[in-house]
C-alpha positions in Angstrom: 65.6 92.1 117.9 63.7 95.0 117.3 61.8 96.4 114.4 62.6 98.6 111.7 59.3 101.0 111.1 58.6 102.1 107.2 60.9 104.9 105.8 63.4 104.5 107.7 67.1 104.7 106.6 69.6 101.5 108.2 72.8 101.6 107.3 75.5 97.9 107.5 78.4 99.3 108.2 81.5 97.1 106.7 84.4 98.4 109.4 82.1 97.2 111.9 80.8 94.2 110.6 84.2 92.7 109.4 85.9 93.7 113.0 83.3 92.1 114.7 84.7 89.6 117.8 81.4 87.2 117.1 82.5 86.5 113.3 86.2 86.9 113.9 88.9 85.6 116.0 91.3 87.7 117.2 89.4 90.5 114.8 92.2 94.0 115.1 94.4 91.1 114.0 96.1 90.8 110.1 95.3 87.1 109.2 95.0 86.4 105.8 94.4 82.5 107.1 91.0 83.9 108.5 89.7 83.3 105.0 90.5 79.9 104.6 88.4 76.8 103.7 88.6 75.3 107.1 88.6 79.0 109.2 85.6 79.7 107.0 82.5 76.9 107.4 79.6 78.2 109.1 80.4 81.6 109.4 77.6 84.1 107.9 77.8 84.7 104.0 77.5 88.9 105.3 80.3 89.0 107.9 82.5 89.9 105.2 81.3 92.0 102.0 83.5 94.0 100.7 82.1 94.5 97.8 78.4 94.3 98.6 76.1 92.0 98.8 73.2 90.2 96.6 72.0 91.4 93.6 73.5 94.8 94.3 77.1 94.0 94.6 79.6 96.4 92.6 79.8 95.7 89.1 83.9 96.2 89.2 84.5 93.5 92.1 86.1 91.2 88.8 87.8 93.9 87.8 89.3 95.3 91.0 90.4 91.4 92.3 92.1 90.9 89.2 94.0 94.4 89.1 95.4 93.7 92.8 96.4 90.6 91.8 98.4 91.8 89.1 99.5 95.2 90.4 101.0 93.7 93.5 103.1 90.8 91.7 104.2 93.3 89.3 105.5 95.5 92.4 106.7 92.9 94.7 109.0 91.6 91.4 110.6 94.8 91.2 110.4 96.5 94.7 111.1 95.7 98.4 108.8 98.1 101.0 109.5 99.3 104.4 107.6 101.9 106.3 108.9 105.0 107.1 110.9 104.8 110.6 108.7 106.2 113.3 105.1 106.2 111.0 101.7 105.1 112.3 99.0 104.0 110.3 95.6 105.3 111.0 92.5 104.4 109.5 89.7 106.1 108.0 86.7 104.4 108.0 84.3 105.8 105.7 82.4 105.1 103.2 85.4 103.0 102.2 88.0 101.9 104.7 91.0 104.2 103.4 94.6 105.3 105.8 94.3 109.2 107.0 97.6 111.0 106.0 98.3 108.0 103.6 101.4 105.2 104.1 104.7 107.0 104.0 107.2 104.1 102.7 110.8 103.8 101.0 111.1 101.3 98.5 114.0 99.6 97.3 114.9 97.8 93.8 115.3 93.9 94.3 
C-alpha cells in the first residue's frame, strides 16, 4: 500500500466499493440475500455504506429506511409494475447512484 502525503484529497467511491468482486459474489448481480446474516460474517463493516460511514454518516439514514419501507408497501398494495417494452436501464453513478433518462414503467391497479 502506498502513502497518502498531507493535503491531499482521496475520495471512497460507493459504486465501486459496493461492486467490488473481493467483497461480493457475483457483484453486477441483484441479490438481496447478499445481505444476510450468514452471507454477511467477516466481510468488512465499509464494503457497503450507503449512507456513510462513522461518526459522519447522514443524519436522514432513519428517516430515509423508514420512508422506503413504507412508500413501497403502500405502492406494491395498490399497484403492479412492468417496465416499458424495449427500455434499458442505465446507471448514473455520481455522487449518488441514480438511473440516466429515469425508469419508464406502466403500472396497473391490483
Amino acid at each position: 500500500m502506498g502513502t497518502i502525503s498531507s493535503g491531499n484529497n482521496v475520495r471512497h467511491y460507493q459504486f465501486v466499493t459496493h461492486r467490488h468482486p473481493g467483497f461480493w459474489d457475483n457483484p453486477d448481480i441483484f441479490d438481496p440475500e447478499r445481505f444476510s446474516t450468514e452471507r454477511s460474517t467477516g466481510r468488512h463493516s465499509y464494503a457497503y455504506f450507503p449512507f456513510g460511514g462513522g461518526r459522519r454518516q447522514c443524519i436522514g439514514k432513519n428517516l430515509a429506511l423508514m420512508e422506503i419501507h413504507l412508500s413501497l408497501a403502500m405502492l406494491l398494495q395498490r399497484f403492479h409494475f412492468d417496465l416499458q417494452p424495449g427500455w434499458h436501464v442505465k446507471m448514473d453513478p455520481e455522487l449518488s447512484l441514480r438511473l440516466k433518462d429515469g425508469l419508464w414503467m406502466y403500472l396497473k391497479s391490483v
